[in-house]
C-alpha positions, -999 to +999 in steps of 0.1 A: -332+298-405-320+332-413-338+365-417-329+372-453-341+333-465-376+338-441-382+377-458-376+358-499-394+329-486-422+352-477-417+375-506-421+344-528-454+331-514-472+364-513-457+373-551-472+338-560-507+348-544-506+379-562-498+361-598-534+342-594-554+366-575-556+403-589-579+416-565-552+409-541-528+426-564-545+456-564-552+461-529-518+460-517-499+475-547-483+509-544-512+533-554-502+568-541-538+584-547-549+555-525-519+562-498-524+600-496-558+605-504-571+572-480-545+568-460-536+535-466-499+538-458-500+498-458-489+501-494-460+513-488-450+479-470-472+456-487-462+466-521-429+455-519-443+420-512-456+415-547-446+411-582-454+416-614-442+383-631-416+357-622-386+371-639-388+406-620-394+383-582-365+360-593-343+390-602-353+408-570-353+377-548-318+365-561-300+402-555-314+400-526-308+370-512-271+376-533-262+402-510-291+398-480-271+370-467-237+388-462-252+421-450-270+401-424-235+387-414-221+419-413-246+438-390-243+402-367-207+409-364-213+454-361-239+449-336-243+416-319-272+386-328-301+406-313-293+441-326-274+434-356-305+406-367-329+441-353-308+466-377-309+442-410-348+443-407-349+482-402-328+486-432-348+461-458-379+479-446-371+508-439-355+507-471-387+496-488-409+530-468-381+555-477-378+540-513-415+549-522-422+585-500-404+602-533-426+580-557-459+588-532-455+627-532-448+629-573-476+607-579-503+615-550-530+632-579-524+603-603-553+580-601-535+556-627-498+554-614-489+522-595-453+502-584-450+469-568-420+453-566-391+451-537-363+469-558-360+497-534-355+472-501-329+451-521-312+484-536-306+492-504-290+464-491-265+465-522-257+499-515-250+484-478-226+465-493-210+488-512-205+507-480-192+477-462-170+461-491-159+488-517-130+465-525-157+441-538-169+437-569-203+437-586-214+426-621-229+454-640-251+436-674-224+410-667-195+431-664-176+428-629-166+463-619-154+476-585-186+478-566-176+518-560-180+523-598-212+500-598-229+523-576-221+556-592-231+539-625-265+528-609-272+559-593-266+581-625-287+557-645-316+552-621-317+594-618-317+595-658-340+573-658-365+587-638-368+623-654-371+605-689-397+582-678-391+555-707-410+521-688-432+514-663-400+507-642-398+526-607-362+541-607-376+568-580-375+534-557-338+522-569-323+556-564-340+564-531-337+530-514-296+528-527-294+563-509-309+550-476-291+523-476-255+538-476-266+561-450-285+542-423-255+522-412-235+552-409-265+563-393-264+535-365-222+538-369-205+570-380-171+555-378-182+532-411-180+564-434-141+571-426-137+537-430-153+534-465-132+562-475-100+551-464-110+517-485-115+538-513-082+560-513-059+525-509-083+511-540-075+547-564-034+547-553 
């Protein structure tokens, strides 16, 4: 069994939990007064366990598993089994921690903000991809589009977003977790960003 199938089996189970038990919700959710003010960094990690209904895990849980699968291949074939299966947990979690610090220092006096949800662990692993296969593409409201132009797109929109604060939605985590995860594989291999580039110049002649 694969990493990516365990972490959505996982994912699924502990969403599921958190669907019929609402104290369990709320003690592993997201709550930034709770992280800064208590410490309890454990949000940051648990958080993106849970869900708040079935179409926002399924979403998740299928982009994830969408792309998860391939990245996971990738960093096999980058790294070697050990390391490579080592890096692809480093960047879904990492991912998920780096995703909320933005969301945790804006929110860390508001006693009534809260996010749950692993949107900024499977952003980025789509941003991985991008990274990896520019020449792919990636359906945008069901519009295939180069996945280059995808990810300014989703960037753009996730920053907008964010300032106009329209929904409950936590674009903070989308834009932060794409970021990280087009930079931690150059991170672990510089020679990826030159290569993504030249991808990119033989896509625009």
């Amino acid at each position: 069994m694969n990493i990516t199938l365990i972490i959505v089996i996982v994912t699924v189970a502990v969403s599921y939990l958190g669907f019929t038990r609402t104290d369990l919700k709320y003690k592993y959710t997201l709550i930034p007064y709770q992280v800064i003010h208590y410490k309890q960094y454990y949000r940051m990690i648990s958080s993106g366990f849970l869900h708040s209904n079935w179409w926002h895990l399924g979403f998740n849980m299928l982009a994830f598993y969408s792309f998860g699968m391939q990245i996971e291949y990738d960093f096999i074939a980058l790294f070697g089994e050990t390391k490579g299966l080592v890096n692809f947990l480093l960047l879904y979690f990492l991912g998920l921690i780096f995703s909320d610090i933005y969301s945790v220092a804006r929110h860390k006096d508001n006693h009534g903000y809260s996010s749950l949800g692993a949107s900024g662990a499977v952003s980025a692993i789509v941003f991985t991809s991008i990274l990896l296969h520019p020449e792919g593409k990636i359906g945008f409201f069901f519009i295939p589009m180069p996945s280059v132009v995808f990810g300014v797109i989703y960037l753009a929109l996730s920053a907008y977003m964010s300032n106009k604060n329209y929904d409950n939605v936590s674009h903070d985590s989308h834009f932060w977790g794409s970021l990280f995860g087009f930079v931690f594989p150059i991170v672990l291999k510089p020679e990826l960003f030159p290569r993504f580039i030249n991808i990119v110049q033989e896509l625009m002649r």
